[in-house]
C-alpha positions in Angstrom: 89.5 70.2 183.8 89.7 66.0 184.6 92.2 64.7 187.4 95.2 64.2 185.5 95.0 67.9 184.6 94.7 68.7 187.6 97.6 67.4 189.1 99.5 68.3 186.3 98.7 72.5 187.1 99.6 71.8 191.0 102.9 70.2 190.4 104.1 73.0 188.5 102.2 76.0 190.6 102.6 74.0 194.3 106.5 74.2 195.1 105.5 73.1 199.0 104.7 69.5 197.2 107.9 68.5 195.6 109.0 66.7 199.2 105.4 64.4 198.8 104.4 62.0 196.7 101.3 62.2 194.6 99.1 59.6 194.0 96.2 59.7 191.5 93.1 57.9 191.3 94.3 55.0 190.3 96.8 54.4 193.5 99.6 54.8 190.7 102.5 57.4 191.9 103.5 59.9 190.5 106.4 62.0 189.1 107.1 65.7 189.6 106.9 66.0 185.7 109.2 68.8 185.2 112.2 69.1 187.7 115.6 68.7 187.2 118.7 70.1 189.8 121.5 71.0 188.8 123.2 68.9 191.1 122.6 65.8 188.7 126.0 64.8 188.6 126.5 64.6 192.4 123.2 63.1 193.0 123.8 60.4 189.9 127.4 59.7 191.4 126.2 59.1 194.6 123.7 56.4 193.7 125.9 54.8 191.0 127.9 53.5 194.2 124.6 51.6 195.1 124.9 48.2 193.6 121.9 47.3 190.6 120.3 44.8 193.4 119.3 47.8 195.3 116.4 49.8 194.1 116.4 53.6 194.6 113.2 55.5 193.0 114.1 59.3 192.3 111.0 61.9 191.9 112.3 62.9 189.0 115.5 63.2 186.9 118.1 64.6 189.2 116.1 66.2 191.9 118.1 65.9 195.1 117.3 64.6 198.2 113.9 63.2 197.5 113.9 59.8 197.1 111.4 57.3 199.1 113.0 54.4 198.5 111.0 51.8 201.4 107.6 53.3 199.9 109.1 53.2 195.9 109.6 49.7 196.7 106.6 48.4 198.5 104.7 50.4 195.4 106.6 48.2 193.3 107.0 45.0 194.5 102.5 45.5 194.8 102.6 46.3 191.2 104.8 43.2 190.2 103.2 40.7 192.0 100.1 41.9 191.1 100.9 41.9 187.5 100.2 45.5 186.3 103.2 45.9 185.9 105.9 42.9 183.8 109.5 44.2 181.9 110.5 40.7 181.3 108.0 38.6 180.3 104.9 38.6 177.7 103.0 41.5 177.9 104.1 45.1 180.0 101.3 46.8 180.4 101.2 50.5 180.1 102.8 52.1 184.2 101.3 55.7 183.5 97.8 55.1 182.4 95.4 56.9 184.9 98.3 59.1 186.1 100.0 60.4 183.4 97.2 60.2 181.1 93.9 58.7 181.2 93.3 54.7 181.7 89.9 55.2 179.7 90.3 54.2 176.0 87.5 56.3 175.1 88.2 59.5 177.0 92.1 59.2 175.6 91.7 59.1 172.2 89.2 61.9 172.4 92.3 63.9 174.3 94.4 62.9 171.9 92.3 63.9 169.2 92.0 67.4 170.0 95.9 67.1 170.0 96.2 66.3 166.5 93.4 68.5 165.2 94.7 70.8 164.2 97.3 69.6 162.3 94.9 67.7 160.3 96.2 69.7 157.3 99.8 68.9 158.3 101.7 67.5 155.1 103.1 63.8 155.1 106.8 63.6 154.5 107.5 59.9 153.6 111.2 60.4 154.2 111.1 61.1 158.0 113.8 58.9 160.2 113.8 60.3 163.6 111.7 62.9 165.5 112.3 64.4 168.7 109.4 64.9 171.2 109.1 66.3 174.5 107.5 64.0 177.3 105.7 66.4 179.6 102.0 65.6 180.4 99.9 65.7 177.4 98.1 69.3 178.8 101.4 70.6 178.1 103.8 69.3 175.7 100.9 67.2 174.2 100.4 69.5 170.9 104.1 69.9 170.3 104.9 66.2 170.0 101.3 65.9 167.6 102.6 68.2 165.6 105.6 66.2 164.4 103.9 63.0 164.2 101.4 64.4 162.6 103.5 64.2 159.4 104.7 60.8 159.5 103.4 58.8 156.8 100.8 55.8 158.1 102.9 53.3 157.5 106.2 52.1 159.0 108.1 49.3 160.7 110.1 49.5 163.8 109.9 52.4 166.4 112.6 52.8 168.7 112.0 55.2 171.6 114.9 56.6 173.3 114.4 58.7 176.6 116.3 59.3 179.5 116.1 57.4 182.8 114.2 59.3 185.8 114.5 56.9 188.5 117.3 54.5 188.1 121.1 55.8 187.3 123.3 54.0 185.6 126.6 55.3 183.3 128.0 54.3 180.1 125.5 51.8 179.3 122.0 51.4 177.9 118.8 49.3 179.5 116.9 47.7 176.5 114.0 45.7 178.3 113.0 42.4 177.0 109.1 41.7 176.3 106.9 39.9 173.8 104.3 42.9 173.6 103.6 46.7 175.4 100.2 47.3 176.3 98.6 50.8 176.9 95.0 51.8 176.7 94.5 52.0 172.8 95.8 48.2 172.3 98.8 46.2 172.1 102.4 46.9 170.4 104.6 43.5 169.3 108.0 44.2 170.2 110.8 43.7 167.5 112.8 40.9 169.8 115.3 40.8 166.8 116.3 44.5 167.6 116.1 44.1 171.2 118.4 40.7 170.8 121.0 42.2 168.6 121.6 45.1 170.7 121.8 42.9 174.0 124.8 41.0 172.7 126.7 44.6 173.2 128.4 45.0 176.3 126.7 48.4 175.9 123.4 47.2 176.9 121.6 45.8 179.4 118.1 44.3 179.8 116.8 45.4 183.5 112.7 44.6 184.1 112.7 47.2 186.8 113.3 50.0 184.9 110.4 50.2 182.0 107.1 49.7 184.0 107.4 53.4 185.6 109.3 55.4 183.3 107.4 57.6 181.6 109.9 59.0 179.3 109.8 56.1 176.7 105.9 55.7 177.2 104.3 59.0 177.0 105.0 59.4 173.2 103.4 55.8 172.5 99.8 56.6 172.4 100.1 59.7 170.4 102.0 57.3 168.0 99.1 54.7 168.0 96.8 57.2 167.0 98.8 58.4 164.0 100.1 55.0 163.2 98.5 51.5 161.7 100.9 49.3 163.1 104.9 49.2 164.2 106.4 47.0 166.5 108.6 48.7 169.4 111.5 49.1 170.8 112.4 51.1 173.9 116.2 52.5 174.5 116.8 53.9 178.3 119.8 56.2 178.4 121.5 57.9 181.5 124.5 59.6 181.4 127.0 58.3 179.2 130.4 59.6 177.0 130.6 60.7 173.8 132.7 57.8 173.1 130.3 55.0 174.6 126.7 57.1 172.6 129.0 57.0 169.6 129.8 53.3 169.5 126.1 52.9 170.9 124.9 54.9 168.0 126.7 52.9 165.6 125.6 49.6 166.0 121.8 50.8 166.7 122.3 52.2 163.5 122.9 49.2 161.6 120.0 47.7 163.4 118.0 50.4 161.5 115.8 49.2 157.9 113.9 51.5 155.6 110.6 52.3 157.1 112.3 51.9 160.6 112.1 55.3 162.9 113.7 56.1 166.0 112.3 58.8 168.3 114.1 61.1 171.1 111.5 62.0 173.6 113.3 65.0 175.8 111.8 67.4 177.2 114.4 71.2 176.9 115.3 73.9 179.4 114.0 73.6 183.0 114.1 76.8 184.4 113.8 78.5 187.7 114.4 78.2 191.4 112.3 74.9 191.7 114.6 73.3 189.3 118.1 74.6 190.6 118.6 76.3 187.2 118.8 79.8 187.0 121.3 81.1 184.3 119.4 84.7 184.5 117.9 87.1 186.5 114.6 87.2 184.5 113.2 84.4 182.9 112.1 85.9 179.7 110.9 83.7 176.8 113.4 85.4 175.2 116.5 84.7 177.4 115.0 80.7 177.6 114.7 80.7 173.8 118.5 81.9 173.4 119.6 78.4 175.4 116.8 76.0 173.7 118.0 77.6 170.2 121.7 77.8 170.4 121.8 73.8 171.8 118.9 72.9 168.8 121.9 74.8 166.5 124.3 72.4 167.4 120.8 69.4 167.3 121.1 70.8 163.6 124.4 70.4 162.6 124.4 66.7 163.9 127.0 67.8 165.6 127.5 65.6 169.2 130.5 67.0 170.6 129.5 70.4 170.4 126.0 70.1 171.6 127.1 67.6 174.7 129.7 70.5 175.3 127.3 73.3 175.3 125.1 71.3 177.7 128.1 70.9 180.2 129.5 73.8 180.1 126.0 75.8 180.5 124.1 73.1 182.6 121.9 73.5 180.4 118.6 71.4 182.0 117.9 69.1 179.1 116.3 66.1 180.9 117.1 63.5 177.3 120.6 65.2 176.6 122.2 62.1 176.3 118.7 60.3 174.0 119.3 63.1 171.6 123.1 62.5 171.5 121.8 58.7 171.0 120.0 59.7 168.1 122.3 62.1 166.4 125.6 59.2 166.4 122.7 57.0 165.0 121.5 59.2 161.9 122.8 59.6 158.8 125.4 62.2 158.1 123.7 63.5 154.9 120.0 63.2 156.6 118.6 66.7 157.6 116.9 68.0 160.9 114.2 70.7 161.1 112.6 72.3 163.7 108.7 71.5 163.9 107.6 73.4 167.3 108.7 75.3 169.9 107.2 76.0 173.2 107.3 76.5 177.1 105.1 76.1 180.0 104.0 79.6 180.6 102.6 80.3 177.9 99.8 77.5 179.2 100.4 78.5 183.0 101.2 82.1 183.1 104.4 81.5 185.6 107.1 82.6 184.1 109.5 81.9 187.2 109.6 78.4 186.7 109.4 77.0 183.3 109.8 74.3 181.1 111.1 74.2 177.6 109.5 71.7 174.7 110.9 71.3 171.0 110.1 68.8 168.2 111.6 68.4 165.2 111.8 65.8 162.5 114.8 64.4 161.0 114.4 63.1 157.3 116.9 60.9 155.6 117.5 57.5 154.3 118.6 54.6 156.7 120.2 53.0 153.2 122.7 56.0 153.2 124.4 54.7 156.3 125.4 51.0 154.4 126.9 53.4 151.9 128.9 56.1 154.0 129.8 53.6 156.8 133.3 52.8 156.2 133.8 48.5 157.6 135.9 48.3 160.7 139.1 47.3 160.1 140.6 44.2 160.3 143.7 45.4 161.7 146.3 44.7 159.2 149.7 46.0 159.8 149.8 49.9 158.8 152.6 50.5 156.4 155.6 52.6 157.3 154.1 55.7 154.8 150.8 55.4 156.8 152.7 55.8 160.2 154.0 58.6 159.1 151.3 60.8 157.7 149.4 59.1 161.4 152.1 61.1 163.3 152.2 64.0 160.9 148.4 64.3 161.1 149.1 64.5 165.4 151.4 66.6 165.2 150.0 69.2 162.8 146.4 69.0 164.8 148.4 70.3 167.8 149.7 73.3 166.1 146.4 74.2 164.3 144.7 74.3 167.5 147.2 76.7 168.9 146.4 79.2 165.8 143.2 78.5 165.9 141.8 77.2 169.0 139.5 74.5 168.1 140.1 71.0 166.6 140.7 70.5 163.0 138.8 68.8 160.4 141.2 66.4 158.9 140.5 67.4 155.1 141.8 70.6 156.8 145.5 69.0 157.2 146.1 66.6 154.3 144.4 66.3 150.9 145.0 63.0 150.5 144.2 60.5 153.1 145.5 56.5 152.4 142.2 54.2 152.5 143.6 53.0 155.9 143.2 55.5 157.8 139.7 56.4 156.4 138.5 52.4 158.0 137.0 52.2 161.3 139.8 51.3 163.6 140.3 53.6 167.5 143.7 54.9 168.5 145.4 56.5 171.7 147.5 59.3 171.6 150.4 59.9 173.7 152.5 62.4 174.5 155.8 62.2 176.0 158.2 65.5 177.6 161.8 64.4 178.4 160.9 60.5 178.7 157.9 61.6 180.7 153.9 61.3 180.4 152.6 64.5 179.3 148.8 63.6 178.3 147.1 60.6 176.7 143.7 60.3 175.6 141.9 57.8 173.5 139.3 55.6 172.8 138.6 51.9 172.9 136.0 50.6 170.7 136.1 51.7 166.7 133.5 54.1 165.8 135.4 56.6 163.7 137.9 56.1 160.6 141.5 55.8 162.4 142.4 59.5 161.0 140.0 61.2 162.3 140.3 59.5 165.8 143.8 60.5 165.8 143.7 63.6 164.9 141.3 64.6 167.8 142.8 62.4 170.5 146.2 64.1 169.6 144.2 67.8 170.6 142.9 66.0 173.8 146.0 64.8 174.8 147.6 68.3 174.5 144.7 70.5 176.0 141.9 68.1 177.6 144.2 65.5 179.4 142.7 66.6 183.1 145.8 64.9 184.7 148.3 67.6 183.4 148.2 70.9 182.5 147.1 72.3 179.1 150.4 72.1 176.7 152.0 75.3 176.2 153.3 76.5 172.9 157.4 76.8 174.3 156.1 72.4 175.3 155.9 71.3 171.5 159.4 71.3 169.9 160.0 69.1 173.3 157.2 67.0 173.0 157.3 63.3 171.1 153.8 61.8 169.9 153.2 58.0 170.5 150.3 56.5 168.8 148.4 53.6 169.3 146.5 51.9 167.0 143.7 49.2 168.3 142.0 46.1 167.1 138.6 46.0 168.6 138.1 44.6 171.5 137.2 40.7 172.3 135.7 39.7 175.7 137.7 36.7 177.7 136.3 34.0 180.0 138.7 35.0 182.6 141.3 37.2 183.5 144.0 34.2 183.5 143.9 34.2 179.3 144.8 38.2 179.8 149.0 38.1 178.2 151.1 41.1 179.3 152.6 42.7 177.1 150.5 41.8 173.8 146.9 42.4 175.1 145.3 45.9 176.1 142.7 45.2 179.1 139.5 46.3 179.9 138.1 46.2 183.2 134.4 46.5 184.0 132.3 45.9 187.0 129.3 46.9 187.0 128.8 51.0 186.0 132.9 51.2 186.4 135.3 51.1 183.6 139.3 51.6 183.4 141.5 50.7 180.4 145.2 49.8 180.6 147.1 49.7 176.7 149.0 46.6 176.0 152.8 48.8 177.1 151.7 49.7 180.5 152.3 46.6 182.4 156.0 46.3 181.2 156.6 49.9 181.5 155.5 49.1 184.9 157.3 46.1 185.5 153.8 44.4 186.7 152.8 40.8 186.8 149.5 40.4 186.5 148.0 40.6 189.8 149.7 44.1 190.2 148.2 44.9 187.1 144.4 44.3 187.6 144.8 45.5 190.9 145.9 49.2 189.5 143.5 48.8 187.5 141.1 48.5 189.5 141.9 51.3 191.1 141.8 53.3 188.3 138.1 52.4 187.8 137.3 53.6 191.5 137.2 50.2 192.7 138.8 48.0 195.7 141.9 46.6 195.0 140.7 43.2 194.7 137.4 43.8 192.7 139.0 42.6 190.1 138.6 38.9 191.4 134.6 38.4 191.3 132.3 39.4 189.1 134.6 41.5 186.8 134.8 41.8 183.0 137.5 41.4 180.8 138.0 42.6 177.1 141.5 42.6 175.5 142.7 44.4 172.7 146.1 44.5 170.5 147.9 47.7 169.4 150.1 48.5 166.8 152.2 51.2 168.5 155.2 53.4 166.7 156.1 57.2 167.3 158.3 59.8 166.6 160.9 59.1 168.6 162.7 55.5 167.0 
């Protein structure tokens, strides 16, 4: 067994370890490869009060209390200055090789052939999109990820890697790092700056050099891909925990970004499981009782269906380390595209410990990126919506309400009218309030357009009823008292300053860093606020100071076209 093997068995058989730090042969560190707490979201709250200047290095995704941060950065700064490391320049060069898999071009491509051996036979499906891959050390998840990129044809264009951040938190927003070329020990991969520009004119994302050189997430599947593949250029996408509305809009523009030939890859690893990894949904770890998690959130991975599988993963904490990468890729695929399951596998059936194990899946997703252009309805330009499309706006509210009493889950809006007018099937967002006796009784929405107008207001109306955490759930005896506002959005523009913000007409986004708050264009005159009282409230509402508001803030505005039941 080499070093990196080695290693690789003590971190997941030596518990006493996960308070150290491990350095290899090389000097690199390393990560505890397969821990996650359930205690993320405290853990991720907690450091996104740290401002991005400061630089906080986790030992893995969401593992409380053991960060190092004076020796993480004194590791860091060595490998920057000394040019091993470079997210912002010409060439990165690979920040696992010799930890995380060997430094030696020889001795890797001979690991990595044994990896794909046996899938020599393995037939070439020349319609494959996406994949999903697991990011454990090769010893372990190696022949899993093979196994789907083992049928990817030779040939193809862009790669874009999506895998969840271990070391830096952020929220709501994506790190796309800038560089000319990636470097690891089987040769040199172009970027596609094109991509990488495109996507960094989104608010959405965020070019950070720091966050690429040690995250091994995005780089562990790049080799294998080397080996399979002539040529691609690269993109990598770093997610952390995000909305469904923010991967949604995020999906939608990466999509367009997406060509024939073009492939995007989800590298998550599945279900951590046992006392080492605060996770512990059942007495006995069985590979049965793991599998019946892994399955029933690769049902929903399936269906395509993000709300259900981000649901499933908060509501079971279910330890899925790229969560919100494979929520990434499922807003970005085509609806009619199809996912399979390739491989399934955990960590004891290679270590024997079935008390703490780790879960891998791959599976490919084939499709055509062409079928988006076609099924993608434009945004809307935000002409006036005619009285008759008002009404069946408010009917459609209304009626979701009641079908979720009698049925207890959201509607599908072919469910509630057989005929939809064309503008409500364009790409426009919409809030949804609901009043009680001249009183606020829930409103939910969303900001940015990325779902036809219809459909967005027929599931913000059941949010605002039943997932508005301000109020309690609406009771049946509530309705007949209940009148439904809706607003309906243009997209949102961003302003130099704050001073070009006009109450009354423009909705206002705030953010500030990771923070965000959103006030619609009536609440200032509701409130009777000039405009220092407003972006002071709402900075508050983003969990800000007061005055944050005044430095270093951003501004979008947006219009509305509001009307309701009540004239």
């Amino acid at each position: 067994m080499n070093e990196e093997k080695t290693v690789e068995e003590r971190l997941l058989t030596q518990p006493q370890e996960l308070g150290s730090v491990n350095i290899s042969s090389s000097g690199l560190p390393l990560d505890c490869r397969h821990l996650r707490s359930a205690r993320s979201y405290r853990v991720f709250e907690k450091l996104n009060s740290c401002s991005q200047g400061s630089f906080h290095r986790m030992k893995c995704n969401f593992a409380p209390s053991l960060f190092l941060p004076k020796l993480a950065m004194i590791l860091t700064a060595l490998l920057f200055s000394s040019g091993l490391l470079k997210a912002d320049g010409k060439t990165v060069k690979s920040g696992i090789a010799g930890s995380w898999h060997s430094s030696n071009p020889v001795e890797l491509r001979k690991e990595i052939e044994k990896l794909f051996l046996p899938f020599a036979g393995e037939q070439v499906q020349n319609d494959i999109i996406s994949l999903i891959v697991p990011h454990a050390g090769y010893s372990y998840s190696g022949s899993v990820a093979a196994q789907a990129i083992s049928r990817l044809a030779p040939k193809c264009g862009t790669i874009v890697v999506l895998g969840p951040s271990h070391h830096f938190p952020f929220s709501n927003r994506f790190a796309v790092p800038r560089f000319d070329t990636y470097e690891t020990p089987l040769g040199k991969i172009e970027s596609d700056s094109k991509i990488i520009s495109k996507l960094l004119e989104s608010e959405l994302f965020f070019n950070d050099g720091r966050i690429l050189p040690d995250e091994h997430s995005v780089q562990i599947p790049l080799p294998l891909l080397q080996y399979r593949l002539a040529s691609f250029k690269i993109v990598f996408l770093i997610c952390s925990q995000a909305d469904e509305e923010t991967i949604s809009k995020a999906g939608k523009l990466l999509s367009s970004l997406m060509k024939p030939g073009d492939i995007i890859v989800a590298s998550s690893d599945f279900i951590h499981c046992g006392p080492r990894f605060g996770y512990e949904p059942f007495k006995e770890n069985s590979p049965e009782n793991l599998a019946s998690i892994d399955m029933q959130a690769f049902k929903f991975i399936e269906e395509k269906n993000v709300s259900k599988f981000m649901a499933y993963v908060q509501k079971t904490g279910a330890t899925i380390c790229g969560a919100s990468a494979i929520s990434l890729l499922l807003s970005a695929v085509p609806r009619e595209s199809s996912v399979a399951l390739v491989k399934y596998s955990d960590s004891s059936s290679l270590n024997g410990d079935k008390i703490n194990t780790v879960s891998y899946i791959s599976a490919t997703i084939r499709g055509d990126w062409k079928m988006n252009s076609a099924e993608r309805k434009p945004e809307s330009n935000s002409s006036e919506l005619s009285e008759k499309e008002k009404e069946t706006l408010l009917k459609l509210a209304r009626t979701s309400i009641e079908y979720f009493f009698k049925n207890g889950k959201e509607p599908e809006i072919e469910e509630l009218s057989a005929e939809i007018p064309p503008a409500l099937d364009e790409q426009r967002a919409a809030f949804v309030t609901l009043h009680k006796n001249g009183h606020l009784r829930g409103c939910i929405g969303e900001i940015f357009p990325c779902r036809p107008l219809g459909e967005s207001v027929v599931s913000n109306a059941v949010n605002a009823a039943f997932h508005d955490y301000r109020f309690k759930r609406l009771s049946q005896d509530e309705l007949a008292e209940i009148d439904i506002e809706i607003s309906a959005l243009t997209s949102p523009k961003k302003v130099p300053s704050f001073s070009q913000i006009k109450l009354g007409t423009d909705g206002i986004v705030l953010q500030k860093r990771s923070s965000k708050a959103v006030f619609l264009p009536q609440v200032a005159p509701e409130q009777g606020w000039d405009l220092e009282e407003t972006l002071t409230n709402l900075s508050m509402k983003a969990g800000l100071p007061p005055d944050a508001w005044k430095d270093g803030a951003e501004f979008l505005t947006f219009q509305a076209e509001v009307f309701g039941e009540k004239k």
